[in-house]
C-alpha positions in Angstrom: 0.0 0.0 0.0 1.5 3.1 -0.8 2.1 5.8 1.9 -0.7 8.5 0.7 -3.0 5.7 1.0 -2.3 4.8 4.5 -1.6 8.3 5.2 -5.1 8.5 3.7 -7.3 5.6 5.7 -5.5 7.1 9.1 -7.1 10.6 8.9 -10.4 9.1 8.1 -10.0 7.6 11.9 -12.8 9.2 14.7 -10.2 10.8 17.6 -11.2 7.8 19.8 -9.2 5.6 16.7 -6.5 7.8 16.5 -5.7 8.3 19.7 -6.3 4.3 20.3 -3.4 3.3 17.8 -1.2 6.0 19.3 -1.4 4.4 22.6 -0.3 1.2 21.1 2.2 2.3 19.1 4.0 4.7 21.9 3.7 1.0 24.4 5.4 -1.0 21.8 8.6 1.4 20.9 10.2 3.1 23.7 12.2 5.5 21.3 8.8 6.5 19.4 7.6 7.6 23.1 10.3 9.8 23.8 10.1 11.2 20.3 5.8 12.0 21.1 7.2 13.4 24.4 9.9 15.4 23.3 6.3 16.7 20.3 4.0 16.7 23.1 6.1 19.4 25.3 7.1 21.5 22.3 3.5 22.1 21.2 2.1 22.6 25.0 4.9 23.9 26.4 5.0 26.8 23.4 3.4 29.2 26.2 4.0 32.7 25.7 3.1 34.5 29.3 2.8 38.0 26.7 0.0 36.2 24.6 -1.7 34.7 27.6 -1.7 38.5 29.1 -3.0 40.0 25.5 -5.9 37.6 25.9 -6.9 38.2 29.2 -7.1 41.7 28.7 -8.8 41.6 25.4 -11.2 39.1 27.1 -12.0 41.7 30.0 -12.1 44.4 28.0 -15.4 42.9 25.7 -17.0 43.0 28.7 -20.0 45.0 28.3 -22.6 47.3 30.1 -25.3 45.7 27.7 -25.1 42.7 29.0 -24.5 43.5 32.8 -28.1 45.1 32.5 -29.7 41.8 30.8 -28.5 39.9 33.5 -28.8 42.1 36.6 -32.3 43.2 37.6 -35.9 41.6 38.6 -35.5 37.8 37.7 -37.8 35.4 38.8 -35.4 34.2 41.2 -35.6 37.6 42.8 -33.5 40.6 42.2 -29.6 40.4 41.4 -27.5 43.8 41.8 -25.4 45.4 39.0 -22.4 44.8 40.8 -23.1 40.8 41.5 -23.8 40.6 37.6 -20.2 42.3 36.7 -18.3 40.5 38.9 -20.1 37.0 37.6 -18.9 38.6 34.3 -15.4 38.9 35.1 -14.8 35.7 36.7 -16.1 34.1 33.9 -13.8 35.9 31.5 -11.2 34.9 34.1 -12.1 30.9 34.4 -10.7 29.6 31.1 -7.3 30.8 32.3 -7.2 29.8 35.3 -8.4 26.6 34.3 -5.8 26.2 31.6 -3.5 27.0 34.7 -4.6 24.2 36.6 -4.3 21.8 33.8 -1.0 22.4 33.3 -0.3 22.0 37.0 -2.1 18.2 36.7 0.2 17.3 33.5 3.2 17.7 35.2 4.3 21.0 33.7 4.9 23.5 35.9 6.7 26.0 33.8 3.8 26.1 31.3 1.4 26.8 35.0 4.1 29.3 36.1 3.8 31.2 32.2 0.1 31.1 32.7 0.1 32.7 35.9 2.2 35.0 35.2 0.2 35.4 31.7 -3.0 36.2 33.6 -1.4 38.4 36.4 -0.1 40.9 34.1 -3.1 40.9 31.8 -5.0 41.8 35.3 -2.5 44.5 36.2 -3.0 45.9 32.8 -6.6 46.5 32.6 -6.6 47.9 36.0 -4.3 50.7 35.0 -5.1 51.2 31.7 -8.1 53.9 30.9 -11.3 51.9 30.3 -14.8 51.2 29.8 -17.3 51.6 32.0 -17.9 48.2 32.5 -14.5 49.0 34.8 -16.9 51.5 37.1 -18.2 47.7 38.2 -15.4 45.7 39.3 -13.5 48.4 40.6 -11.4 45.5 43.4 -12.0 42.8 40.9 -8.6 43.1 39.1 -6.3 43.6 42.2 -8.2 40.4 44.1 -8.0 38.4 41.4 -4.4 38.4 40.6 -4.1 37.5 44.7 -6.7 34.7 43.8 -4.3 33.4 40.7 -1.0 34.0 42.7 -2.7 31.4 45.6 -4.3 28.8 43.2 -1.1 28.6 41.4 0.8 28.0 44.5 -1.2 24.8 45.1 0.3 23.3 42.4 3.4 23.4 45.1 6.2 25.3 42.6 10.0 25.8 43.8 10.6 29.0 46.1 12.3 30.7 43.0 9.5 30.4 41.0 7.3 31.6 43.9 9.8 34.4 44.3 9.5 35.3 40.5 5.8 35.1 40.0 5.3 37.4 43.4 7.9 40.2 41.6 4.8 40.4 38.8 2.2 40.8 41.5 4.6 43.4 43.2 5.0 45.1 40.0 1.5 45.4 39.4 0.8 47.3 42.7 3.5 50.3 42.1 
């Protein structure tokens, strides 16, 4: 069979197939494990803590009054304030990030969790100090707590005292 036509029948495998004959093949050759390892860190460990910031702050920043005002209000659960609704908002711009964080504190990969942190700490800091939108007026606190919150979840994940010491310089930094 010629190599286009296996090349072929193996993309037409469901991800359950594919990840099925990976297994097998990565248990049967010792050298074609360390070669997915060696592929496996490259492609998640290609964290860029600038990128990670960029997105949180672009995340927070399409935060909008709009929807603070569909979602605060007379419900039929009762009444939820303006303020309750934006900080709901903002922690659940936040929670993909910090769930990403956590992840890569499960896998084993603690620089990646440390570039994350750092990542989401300095895209806090930024849109604290930068001039904003008034969607800001809300969550006032929210920005300065959270990178407190970040700094003490990523610390579960039990990094060295150096990187402890190098994460805290961003939250320092942040502060002045």
């Amino acid at each position: 069979m010629k190599r286009s036509e296996m090349k072929k029948f193996i993309q037409g495998l469901n991800t359950e197939e594919k990840a099925q004959v990976l297994e097998l093949l990565l248990d049967s050759n010792a050298d074609l494990m360390k070669k997915a390892y060696d592929t496996a860190m490259r492609v998640v460990g290609g964290v860029n803590s600038d990128d990670i910031e960029a997105d949180v702050y672009s995340e927070l920043n399409m935060l909008d009054l709009d929807e603070m005002s569909g979602r605060s209000g007379r419900t039929q659960y009762g009444y939820v304030e303006p303020h309750d609704a934006a900080w709901e908002m903002f922690e659940e711009a936040l929670d993909p990030f910090i769930d990403e964080m956590k992840k890569n504190q499960k896998r084993a990969l603690p620089a990646v969790a440390k570039a994350h942190c750092i990542g989401i700490i300095k895209g806090l800091w930024r849109y604290e100090k930068e001039p904003g939108f008034d969607f800001k007026d809300w969550v006032t606190d929210a920005p300065g707590e959270y990178v407190y919150i970040v700094f003490d979840e990523w610390k579960k994940g039990n990094p060295s005292d150096d990187d402890i010491a190098e994460v805290m310089s961003f939250v320092e930094e942040g502060r002045l």
